[in-house]
gemmi code that builds the backbone of each chain (N, CA, C; Angstrom):
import gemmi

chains = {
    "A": [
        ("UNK", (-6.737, 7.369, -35.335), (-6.988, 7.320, -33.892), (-6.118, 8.360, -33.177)),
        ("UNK", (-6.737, 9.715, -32.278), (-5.936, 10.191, -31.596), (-5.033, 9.589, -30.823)),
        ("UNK", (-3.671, 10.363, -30.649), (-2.855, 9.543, -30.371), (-2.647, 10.671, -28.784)),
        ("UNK", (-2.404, 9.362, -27.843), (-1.639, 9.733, -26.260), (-0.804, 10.218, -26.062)),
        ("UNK", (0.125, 11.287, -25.523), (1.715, 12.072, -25.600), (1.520, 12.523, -24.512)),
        ("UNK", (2.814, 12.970, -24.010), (3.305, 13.246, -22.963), (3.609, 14.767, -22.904)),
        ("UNK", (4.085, 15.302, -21.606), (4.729, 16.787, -21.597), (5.329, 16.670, -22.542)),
        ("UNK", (6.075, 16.176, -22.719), (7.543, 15.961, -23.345), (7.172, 16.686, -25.042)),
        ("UNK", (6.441, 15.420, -25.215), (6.213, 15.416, -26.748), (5.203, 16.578, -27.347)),
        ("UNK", (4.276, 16.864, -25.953), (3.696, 18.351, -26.165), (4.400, 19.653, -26.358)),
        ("UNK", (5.539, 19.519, -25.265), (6.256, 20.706, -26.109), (7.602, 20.644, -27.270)),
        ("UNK", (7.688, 19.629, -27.595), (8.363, 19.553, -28.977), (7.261, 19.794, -30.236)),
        ("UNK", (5.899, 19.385, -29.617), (5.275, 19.744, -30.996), (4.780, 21.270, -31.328)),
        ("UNK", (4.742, 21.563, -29.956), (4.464, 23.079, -30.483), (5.246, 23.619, -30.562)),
        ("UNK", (6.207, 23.557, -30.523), (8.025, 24.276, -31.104), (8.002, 23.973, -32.659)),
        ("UNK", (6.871, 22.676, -33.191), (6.937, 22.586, -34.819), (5.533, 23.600, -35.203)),
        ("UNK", (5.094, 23.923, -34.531), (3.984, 24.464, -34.296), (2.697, 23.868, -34.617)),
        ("UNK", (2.537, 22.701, -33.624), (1.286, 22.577, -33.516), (-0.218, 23.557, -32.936)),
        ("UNK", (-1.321, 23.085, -32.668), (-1.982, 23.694, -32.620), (-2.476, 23.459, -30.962)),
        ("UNK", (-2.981, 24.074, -29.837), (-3.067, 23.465, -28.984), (-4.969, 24.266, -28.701)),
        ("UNK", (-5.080, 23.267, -27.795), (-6.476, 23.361, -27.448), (-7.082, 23.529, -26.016)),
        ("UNK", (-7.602, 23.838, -25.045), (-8.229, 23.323, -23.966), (-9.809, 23.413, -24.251)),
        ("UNK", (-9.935, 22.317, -23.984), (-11.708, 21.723, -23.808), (-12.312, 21.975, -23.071)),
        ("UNK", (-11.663, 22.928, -22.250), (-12.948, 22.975, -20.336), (-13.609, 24.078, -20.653)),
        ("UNK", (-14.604, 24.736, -19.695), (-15.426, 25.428, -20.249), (-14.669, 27.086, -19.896)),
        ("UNK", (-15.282, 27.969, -20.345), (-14.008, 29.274, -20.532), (-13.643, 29.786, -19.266)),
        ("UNK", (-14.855, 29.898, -18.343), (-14.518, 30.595, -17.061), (-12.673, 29.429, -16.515)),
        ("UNK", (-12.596, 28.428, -16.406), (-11.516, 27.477, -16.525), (-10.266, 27.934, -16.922)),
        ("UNK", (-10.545, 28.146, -18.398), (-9.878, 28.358, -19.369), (-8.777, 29.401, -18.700)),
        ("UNK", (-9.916, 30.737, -18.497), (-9.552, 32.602, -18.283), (-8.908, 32.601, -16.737)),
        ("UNK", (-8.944, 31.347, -16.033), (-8.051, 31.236, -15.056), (-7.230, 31.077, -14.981)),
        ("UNK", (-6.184, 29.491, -15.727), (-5.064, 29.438, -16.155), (-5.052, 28.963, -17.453)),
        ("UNK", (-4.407, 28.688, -18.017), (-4.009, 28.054, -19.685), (-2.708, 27.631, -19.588)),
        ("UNK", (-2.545, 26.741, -20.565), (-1.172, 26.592, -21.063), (-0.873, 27.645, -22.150)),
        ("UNK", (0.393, 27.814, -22.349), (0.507, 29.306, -23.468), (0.135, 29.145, -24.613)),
        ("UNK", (0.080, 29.870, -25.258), (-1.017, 30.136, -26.925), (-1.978, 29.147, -26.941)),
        ("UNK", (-2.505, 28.666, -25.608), (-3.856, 27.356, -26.115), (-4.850, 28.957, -26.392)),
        ("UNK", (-5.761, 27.893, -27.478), (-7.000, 28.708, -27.442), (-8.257, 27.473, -26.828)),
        ("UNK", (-9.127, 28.517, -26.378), (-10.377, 27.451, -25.735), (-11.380, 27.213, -26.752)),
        ("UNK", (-11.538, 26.258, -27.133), (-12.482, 25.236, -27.220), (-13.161, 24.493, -26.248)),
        ("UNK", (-14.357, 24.488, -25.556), (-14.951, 24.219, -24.923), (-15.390, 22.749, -25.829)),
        ("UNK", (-15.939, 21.353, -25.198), (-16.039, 20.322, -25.892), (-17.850, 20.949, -26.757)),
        ("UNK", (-18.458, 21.447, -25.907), (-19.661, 21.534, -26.928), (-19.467, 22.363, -27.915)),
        ("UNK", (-18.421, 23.235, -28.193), (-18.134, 24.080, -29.131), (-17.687, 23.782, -30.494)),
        ("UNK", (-17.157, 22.726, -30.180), (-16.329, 21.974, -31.037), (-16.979, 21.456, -32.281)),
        ("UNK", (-18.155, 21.415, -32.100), (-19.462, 20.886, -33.408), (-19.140, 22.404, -34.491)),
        ("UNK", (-19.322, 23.396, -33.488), (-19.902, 24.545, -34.466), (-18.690, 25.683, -34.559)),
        ("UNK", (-17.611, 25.507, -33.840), (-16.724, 26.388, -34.167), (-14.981, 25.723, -34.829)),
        ("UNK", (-15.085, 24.429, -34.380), (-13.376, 23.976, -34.785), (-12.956, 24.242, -36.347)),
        ("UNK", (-13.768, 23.799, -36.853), (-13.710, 24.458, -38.365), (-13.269, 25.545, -38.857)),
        ("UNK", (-13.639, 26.324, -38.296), (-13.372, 28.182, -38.599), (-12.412, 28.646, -37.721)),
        ("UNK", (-11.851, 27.494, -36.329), (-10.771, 28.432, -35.460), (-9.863, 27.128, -35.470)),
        ("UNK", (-9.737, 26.268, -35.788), (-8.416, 25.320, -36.378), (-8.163, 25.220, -37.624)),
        ("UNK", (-6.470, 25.033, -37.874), (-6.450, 24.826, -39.043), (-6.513, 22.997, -39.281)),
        ("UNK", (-6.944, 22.410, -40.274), (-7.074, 21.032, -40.088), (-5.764, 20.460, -40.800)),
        ("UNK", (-4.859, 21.057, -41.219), (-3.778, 20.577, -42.083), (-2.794, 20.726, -40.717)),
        ("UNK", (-2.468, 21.365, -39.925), (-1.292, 21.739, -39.049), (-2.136, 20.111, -37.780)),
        ("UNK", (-0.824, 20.046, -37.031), (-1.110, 19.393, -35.511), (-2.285, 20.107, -34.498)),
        ("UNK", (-3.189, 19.141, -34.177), (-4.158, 19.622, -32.952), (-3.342, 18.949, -31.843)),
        ("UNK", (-3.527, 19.647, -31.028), (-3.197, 18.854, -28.770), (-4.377, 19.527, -28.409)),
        ("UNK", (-5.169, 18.238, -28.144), (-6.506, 19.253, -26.974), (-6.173, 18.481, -25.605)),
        ("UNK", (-6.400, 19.243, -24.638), (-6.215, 18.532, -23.336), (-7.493, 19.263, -22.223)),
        ("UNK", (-7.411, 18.302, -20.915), (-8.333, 19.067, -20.205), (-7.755, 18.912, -19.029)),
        ("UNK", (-8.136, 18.657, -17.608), (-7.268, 19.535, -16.635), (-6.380, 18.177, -16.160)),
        ("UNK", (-6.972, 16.485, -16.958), (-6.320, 15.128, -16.362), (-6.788, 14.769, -17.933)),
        ("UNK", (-6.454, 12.820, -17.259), (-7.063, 12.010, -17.993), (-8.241, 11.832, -18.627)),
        ("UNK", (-9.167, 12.469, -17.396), (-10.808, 12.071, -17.502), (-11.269, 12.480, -19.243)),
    ],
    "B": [
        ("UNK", (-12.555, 14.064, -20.953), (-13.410, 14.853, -21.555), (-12.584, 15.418, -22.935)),
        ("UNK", (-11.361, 15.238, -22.847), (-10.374, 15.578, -24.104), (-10.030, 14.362, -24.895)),
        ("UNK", (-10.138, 13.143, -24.613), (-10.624, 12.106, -25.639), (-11.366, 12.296, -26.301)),
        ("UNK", (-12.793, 12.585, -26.037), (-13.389, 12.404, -26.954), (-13.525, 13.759, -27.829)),
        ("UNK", (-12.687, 15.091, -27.558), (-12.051, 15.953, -28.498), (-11.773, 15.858, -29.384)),
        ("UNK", (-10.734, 15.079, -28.822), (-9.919, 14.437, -29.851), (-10.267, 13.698, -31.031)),
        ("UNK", (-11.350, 12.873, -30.912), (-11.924, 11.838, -31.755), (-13.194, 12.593, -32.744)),
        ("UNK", (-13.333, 13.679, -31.901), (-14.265, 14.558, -32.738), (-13.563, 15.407, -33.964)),
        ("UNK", (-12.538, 16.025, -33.441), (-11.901, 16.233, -34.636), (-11.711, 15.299, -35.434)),
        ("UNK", (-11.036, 14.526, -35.168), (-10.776, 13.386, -36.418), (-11.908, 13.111, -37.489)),
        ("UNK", (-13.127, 13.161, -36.323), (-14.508, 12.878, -37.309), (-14.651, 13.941, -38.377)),
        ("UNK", (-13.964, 15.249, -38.074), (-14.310, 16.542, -38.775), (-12.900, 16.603, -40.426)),
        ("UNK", (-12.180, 15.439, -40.113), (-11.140, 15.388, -40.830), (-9.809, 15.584, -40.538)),
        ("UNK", (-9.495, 16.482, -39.791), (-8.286, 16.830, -38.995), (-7.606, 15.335, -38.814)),
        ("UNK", (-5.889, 15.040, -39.595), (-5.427, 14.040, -39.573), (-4.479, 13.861, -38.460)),
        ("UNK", (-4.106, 14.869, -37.518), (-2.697, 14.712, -36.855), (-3.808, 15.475, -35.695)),
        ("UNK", (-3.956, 13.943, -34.634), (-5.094, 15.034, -33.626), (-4.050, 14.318, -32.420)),
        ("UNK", (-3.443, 14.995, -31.293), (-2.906, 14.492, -29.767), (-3.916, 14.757, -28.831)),
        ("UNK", (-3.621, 14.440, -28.338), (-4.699, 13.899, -26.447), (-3.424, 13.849, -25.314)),
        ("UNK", (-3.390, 15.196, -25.302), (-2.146, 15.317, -23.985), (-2.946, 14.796, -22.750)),
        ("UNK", (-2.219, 13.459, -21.990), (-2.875, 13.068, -21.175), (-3.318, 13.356, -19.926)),
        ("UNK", (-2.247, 14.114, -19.397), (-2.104, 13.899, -18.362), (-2.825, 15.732, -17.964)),
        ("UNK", (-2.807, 16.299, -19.003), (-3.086, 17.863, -19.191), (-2.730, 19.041, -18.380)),
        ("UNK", (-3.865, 19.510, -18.274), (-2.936, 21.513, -17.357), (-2.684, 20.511, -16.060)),
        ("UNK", (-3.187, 19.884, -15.053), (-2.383, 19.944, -13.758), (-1.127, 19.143, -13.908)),
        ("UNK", (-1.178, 18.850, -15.101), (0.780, 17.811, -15.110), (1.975, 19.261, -15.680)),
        ("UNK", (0.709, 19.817, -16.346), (1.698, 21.227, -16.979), (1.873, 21.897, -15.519)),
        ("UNK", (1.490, 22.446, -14.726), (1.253, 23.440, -14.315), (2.185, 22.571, -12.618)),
        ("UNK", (1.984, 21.844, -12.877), (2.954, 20.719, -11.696), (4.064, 21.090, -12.053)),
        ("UNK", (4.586, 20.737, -13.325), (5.849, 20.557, -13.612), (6.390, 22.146, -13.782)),
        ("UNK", (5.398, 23.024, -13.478), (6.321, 24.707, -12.793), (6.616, 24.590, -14.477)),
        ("UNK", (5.722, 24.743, -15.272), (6.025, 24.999, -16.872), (5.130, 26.271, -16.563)),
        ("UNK", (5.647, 27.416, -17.602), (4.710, 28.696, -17.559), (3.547, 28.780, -18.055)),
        ("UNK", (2.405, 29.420, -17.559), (1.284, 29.449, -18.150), (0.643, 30.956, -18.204)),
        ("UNK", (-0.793, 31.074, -18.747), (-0.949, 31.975, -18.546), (-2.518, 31.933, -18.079)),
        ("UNK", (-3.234, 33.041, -18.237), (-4.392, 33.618, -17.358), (-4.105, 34.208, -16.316)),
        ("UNK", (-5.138, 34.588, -15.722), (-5.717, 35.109, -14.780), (-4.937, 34.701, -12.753)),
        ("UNK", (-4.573, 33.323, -12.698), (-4.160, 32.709, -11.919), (-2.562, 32.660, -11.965)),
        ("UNK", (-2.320, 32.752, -13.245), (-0.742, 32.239, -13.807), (0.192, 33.057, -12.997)),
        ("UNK", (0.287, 34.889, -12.344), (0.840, 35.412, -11.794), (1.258, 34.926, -10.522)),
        ("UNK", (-0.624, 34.267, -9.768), (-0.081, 34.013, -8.228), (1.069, 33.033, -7.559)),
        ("UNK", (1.931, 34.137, -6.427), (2.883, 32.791, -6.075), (2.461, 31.765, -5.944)),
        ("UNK", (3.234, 30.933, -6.068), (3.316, 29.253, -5.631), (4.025, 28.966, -5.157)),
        ("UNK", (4.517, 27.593, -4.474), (5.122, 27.036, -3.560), (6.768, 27.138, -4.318)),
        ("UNK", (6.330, 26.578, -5.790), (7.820, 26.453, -6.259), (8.649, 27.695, -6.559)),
        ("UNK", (7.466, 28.813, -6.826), (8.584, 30.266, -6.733), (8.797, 30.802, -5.859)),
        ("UNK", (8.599, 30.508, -4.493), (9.139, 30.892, -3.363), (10.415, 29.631, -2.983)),
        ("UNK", (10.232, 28.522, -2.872), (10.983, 27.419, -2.741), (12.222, 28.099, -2.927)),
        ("UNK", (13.366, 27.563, -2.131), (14.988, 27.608, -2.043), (15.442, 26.965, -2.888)),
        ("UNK", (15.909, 27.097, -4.161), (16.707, 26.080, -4.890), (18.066, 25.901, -4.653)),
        ("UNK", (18.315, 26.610, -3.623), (20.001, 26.321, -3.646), (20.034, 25.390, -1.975)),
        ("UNK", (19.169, 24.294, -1.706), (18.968, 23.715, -0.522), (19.952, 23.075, -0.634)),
        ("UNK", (21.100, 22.722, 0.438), (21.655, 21.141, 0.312), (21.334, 19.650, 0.002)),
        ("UNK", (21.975, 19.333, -0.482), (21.191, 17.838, -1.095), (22.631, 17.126, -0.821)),
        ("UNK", (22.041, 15.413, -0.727), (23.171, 14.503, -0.204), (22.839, 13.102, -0.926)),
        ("UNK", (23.712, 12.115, -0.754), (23.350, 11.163, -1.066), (23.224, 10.001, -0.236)),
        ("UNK", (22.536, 8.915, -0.324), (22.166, 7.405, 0.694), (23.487, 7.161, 1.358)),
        ("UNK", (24.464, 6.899, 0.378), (25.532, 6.646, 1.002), (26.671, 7.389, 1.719)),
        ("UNK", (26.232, 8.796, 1.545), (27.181, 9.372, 2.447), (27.643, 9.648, 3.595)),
        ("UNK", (28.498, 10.164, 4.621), (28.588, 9.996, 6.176), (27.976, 10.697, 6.380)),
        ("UNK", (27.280, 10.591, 7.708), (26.433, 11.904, 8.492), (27.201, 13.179, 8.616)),
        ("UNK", (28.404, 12.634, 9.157), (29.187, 13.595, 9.570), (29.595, 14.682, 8.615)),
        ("UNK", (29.949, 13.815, 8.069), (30.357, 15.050, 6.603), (29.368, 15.674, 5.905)),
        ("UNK", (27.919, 15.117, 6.048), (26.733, 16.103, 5.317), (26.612, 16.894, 6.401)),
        ("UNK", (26.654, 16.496, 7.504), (26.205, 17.373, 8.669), (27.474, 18.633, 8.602)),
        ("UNK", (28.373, 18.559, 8.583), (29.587, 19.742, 8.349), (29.266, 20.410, 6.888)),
        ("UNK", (29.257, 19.849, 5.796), (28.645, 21.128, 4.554), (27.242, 21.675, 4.662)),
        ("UNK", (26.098, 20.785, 5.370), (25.141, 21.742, 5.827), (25.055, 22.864, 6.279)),
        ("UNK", (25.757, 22.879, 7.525), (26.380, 23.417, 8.701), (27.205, 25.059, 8.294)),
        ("UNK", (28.196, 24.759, 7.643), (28.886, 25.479, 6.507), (27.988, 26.661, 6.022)),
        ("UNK", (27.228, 25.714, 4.937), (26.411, 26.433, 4.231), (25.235, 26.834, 4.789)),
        ("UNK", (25.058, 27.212, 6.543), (23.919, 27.867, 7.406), (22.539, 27.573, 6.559)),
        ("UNK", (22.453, 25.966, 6.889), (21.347, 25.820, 6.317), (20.742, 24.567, 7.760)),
        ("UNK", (19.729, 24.190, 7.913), (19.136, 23.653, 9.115), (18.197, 22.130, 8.358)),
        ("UNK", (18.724, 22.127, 7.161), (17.765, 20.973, 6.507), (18.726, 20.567, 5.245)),
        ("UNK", (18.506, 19.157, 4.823), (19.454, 18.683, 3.516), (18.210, 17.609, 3.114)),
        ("UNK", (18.166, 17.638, 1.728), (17.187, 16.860, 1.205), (18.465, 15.917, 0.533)),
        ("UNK", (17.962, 14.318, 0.507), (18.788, 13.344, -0.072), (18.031, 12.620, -1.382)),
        ("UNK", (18.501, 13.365, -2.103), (18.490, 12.400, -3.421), (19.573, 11.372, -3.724)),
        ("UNK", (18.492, 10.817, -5.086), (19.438, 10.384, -6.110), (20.121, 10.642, -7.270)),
        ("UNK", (20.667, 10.682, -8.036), (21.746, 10.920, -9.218), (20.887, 11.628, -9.998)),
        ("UNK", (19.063, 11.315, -10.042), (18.128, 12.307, -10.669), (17.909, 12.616, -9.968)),
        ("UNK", (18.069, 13.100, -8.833), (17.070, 14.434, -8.113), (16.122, 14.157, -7.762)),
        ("UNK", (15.353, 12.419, -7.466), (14.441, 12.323, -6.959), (14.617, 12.162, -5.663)),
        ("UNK", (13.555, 12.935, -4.981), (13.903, 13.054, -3.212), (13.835, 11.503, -2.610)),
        ("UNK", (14.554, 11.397, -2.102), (14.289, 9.616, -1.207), (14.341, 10.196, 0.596)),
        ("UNK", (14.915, 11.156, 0.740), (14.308, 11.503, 1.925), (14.938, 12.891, 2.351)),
        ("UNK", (14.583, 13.030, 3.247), (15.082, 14.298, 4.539), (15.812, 14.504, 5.865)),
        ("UNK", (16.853, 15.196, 5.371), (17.666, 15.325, 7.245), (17.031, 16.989, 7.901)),
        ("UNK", (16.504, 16.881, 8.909), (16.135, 17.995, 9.412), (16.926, 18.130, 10.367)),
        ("UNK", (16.867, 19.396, 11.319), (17.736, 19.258, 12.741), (17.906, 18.154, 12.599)),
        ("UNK", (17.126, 17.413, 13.630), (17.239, 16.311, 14.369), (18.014, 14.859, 14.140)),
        ("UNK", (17.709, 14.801, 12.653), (18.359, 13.958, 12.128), (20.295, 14.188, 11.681)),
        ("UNK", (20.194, 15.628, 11.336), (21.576, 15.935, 11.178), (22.417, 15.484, 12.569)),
        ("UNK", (22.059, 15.707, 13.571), (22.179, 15.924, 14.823), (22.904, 14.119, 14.929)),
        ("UNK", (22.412, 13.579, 14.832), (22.735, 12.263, 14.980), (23.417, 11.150, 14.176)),
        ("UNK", (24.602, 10.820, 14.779), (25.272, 9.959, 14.186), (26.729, 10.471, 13.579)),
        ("UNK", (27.378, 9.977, 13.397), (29.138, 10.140, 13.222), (29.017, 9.625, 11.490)),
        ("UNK", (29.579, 8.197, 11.524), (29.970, 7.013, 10.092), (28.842, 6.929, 9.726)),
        ("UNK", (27.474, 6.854, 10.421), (26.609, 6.114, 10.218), (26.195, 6.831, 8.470)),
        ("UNK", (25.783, 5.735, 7.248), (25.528, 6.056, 6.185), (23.758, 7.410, 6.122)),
        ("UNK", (24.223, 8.172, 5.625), (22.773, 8.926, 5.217), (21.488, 8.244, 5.477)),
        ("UNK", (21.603, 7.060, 5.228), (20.493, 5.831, 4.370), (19.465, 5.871, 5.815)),
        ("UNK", (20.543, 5.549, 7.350), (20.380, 4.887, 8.620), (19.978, 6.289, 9.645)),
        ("UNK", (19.854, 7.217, 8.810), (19.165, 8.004, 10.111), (18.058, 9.467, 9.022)),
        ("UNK", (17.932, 9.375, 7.851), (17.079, 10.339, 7.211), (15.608, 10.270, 7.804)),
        ("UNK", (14.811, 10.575, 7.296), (13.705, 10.036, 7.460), (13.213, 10.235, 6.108)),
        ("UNK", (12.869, 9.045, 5.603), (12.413, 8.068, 4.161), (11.416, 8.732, 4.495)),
        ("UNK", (11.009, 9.003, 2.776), (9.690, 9.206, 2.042), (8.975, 10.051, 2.438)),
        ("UNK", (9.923, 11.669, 3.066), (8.704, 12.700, 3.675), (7.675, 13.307, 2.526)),
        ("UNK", (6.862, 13.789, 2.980), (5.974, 13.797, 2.311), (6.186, 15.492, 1.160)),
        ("UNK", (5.686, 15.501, 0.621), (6.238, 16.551, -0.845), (5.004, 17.792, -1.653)),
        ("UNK", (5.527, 18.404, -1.338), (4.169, 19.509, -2.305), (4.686, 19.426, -3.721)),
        ("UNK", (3.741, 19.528, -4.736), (4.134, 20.107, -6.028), (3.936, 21.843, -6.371)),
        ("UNK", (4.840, 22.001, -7.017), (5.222, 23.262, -7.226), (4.085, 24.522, -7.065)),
        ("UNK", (2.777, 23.714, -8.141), (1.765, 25.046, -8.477), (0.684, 25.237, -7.397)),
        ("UNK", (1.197, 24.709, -5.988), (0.230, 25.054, -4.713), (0.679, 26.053, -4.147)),
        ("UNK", (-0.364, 27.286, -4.644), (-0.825, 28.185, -3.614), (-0.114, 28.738, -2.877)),
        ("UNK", (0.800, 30.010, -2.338), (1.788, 30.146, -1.133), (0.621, 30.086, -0.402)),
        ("UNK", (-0.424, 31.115, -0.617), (-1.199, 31.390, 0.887), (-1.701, 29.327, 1.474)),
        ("UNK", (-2.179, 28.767, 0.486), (-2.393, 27.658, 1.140), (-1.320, 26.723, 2.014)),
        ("UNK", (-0.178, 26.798, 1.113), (1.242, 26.317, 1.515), (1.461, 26.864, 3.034)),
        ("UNK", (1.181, 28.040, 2.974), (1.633, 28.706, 4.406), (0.682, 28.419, 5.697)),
        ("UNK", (-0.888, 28.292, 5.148), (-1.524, 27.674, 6.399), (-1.200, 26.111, 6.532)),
        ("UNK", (-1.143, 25.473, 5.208), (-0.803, 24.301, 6.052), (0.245, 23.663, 6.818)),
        ("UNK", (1.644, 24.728, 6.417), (2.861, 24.489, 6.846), (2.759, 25.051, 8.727)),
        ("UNK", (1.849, 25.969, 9.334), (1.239, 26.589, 10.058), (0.741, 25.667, 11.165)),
        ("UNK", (0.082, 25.189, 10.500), (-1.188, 24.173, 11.001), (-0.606, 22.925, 11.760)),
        ("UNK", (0.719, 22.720, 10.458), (1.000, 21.110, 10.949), (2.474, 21.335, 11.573)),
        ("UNK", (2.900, 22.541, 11.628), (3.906, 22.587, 12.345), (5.420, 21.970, 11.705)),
        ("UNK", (5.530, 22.343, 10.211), (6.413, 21.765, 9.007), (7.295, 23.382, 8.995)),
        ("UNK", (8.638, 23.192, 9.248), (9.433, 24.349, 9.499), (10.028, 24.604, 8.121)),
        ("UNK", (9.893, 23.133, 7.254), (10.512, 23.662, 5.973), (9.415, 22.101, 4.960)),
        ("UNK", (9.430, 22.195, 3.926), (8.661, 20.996, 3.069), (9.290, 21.199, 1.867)),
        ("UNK", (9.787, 19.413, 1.098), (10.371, 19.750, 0.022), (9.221, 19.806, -1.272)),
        ("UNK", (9.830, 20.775, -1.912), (8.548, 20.934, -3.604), (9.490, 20.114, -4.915)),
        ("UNK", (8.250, 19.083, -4.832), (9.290, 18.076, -6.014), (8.324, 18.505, -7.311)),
        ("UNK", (8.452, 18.031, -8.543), (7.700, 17.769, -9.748), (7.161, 16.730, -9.316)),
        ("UNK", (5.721, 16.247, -10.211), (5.024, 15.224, -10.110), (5.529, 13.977, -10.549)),
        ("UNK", (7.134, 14.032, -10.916), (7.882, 12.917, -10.805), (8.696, 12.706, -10.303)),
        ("UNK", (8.622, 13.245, -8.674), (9.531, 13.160, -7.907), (10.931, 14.267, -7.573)),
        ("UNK", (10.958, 14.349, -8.718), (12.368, 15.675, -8.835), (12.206, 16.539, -7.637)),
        ("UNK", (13.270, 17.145, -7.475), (13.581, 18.003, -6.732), (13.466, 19.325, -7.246)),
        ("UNK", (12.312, 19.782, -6.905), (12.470, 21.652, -6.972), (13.049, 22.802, -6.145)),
        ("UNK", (12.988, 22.461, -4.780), (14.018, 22.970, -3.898), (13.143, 22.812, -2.848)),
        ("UNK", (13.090, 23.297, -1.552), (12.893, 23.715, -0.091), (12.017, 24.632, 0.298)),
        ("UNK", (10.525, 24.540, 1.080), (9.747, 25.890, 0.892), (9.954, 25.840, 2.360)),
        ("UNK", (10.756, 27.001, 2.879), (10.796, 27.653, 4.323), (9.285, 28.060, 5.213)),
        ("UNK", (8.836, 27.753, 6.118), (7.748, 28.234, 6.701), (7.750, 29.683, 6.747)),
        ("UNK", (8.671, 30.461, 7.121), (9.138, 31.821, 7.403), (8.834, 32.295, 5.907)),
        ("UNK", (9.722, 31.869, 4.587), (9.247, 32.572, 3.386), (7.781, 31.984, 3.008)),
        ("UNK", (6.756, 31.272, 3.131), (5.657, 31.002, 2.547), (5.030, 32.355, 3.538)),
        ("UNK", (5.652, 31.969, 5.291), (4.424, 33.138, 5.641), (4.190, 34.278, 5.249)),
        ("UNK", (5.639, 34.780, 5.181), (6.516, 36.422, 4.003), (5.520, 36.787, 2.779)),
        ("UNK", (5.745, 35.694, 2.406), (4.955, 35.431, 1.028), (3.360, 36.043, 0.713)),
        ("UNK", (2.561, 34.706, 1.591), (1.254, 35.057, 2.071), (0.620, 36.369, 2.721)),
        ("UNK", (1.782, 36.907, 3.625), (1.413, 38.262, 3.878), (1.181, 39.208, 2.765)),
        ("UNK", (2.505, 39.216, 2.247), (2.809, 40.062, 1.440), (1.420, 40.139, 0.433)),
        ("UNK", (0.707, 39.070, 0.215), (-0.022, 38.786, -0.959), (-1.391, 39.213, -0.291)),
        ("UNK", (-1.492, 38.839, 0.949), (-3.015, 39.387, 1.454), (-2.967, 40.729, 1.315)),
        ("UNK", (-1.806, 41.625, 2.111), (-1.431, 42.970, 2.061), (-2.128, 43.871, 0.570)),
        ("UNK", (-1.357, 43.090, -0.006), (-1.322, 43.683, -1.487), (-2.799, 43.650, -1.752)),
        ("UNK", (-3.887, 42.591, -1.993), (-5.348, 42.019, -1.516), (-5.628, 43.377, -1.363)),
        ("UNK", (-5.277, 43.415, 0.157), (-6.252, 44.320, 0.953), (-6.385, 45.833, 0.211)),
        ("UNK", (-4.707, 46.591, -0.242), (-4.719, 47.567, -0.689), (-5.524, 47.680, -1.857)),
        ("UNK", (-5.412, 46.447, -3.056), (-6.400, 46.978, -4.072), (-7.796, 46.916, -4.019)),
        ("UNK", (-8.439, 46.695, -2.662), (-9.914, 46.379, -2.101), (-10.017, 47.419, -1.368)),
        ("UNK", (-9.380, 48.522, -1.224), (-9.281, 49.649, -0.265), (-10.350, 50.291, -0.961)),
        ("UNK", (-12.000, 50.547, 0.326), (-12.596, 51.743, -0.546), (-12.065, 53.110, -0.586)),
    ],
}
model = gemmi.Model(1)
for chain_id, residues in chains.items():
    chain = gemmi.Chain(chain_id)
    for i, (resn, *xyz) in enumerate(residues, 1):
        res = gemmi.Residue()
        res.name, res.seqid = resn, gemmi.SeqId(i, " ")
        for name, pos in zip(("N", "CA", "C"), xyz):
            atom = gemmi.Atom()
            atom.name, atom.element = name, gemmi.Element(name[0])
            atom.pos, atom.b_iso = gemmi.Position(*pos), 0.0
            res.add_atom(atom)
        chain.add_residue(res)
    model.add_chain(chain)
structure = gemmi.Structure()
structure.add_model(model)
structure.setup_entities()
């Protein structure tokens, strides 16, 4: 089960180097980001996470809240 | 919409999947660096005064009102031991009172921008509503410092200016 984290714990994990994500769609994305996220858009995610994550390292996907 | 990201990976195998909750506007609140396209424009918190006076509930008027004073400053934000704002002495309030504790003449719970708003917006609304200075906390209250009406307008100029020149036919 994905698990819930905080700022906090977001940037301790990418200091171990996790992997980070944003889900919104790119125009979003190419406005602001958090640093080294790459975009993943959620419909993308069928046909590209495979080939642009690694599945052994930490994923963080986030989007702009909770929703 | 990043829940169910999240759960999609997992479906794909990926064993170590997070769901940062609160996401970019808790990042981008908390004046953490980012990047794109937007990431350059000022904001409230990089113009903001960090070296504002700050006081505490229990201290004398008098004596915040004399290191204010001192330190040619016209506003003191009152925290607590963390830096969360509990209120504001402006003029008016400095102005008044001798012994009387901080607590009995601030004015509780002014209201607070977070850091990653906009100077140009910061500056019309500081404009609009007639706010000579507004404190910029984190989205947990903290204290980021003091945004001057005078530097947001500085600011905003400066930024339309700049606008205008690279739109110059």
């Amino acid at each position: 089960m994905p698990q819930g984290i905080d700022r906090d714990e977001v940037q301790r994990l990418l200091s171990e180097g996790a992997q980070l994500v944003e889900v919104l769609p790119r125009e979003e994305y190419e406005e602001e980001h958090l640093p080294g996220a790459i975009n993943l858009p959620l419909r993308k995610i069928e046909s590209e996470a495979k080939t642009r994550l690694d599945p052994t390292r930490p994923v963080i996907v986030y989007c702009w809240d909770s929703a | 919409m990043s829940p169910r990201a999240a759960w999609r990976l997992e479906s794909f195998g990926f064993t170590e999947v997070y769901h940062y909750e609160a996401g970019k506007l808790d990042w981008i609140a908390a004046g953490l660096p980012s990047e794109g396209r937007d990431a350059e424009r000022p904001r409230a918190g990089d113009v903001a005064r960090k070296d504002v006076p700050t006081c505490s509930l229990d201290e004398r008027i008098a004596d915040v009102r004399a290191r204010v004073r001192a330190a040619d400053w016209d506003v003191c934000v009152v925290v607590n031991e963390e830096r969360i704002v509990l209120g504001l002495l402006r003029h008016d309030q400095l102005d008044k009172g001798e012994d009387e504790p901080v607590e009995q003449v601030m004015r509780p719970g002014p209201s607070t921008f977070r850091p990653h708003v906009g100077i140009e917006e910061m500056a019309r609304y500081m404009i609009e509503h007639d706010l000579e200075s507004s404190p910029i906390t984190t989205s947990d209250g903290r204290l980021v410092g003091v945004l001057l009406r005078t530097d947001a307008a500085k600011a905003a100029n400066k930024l339309r200016e700049q606008h205008e020149r690279e739109h110059e036919p």
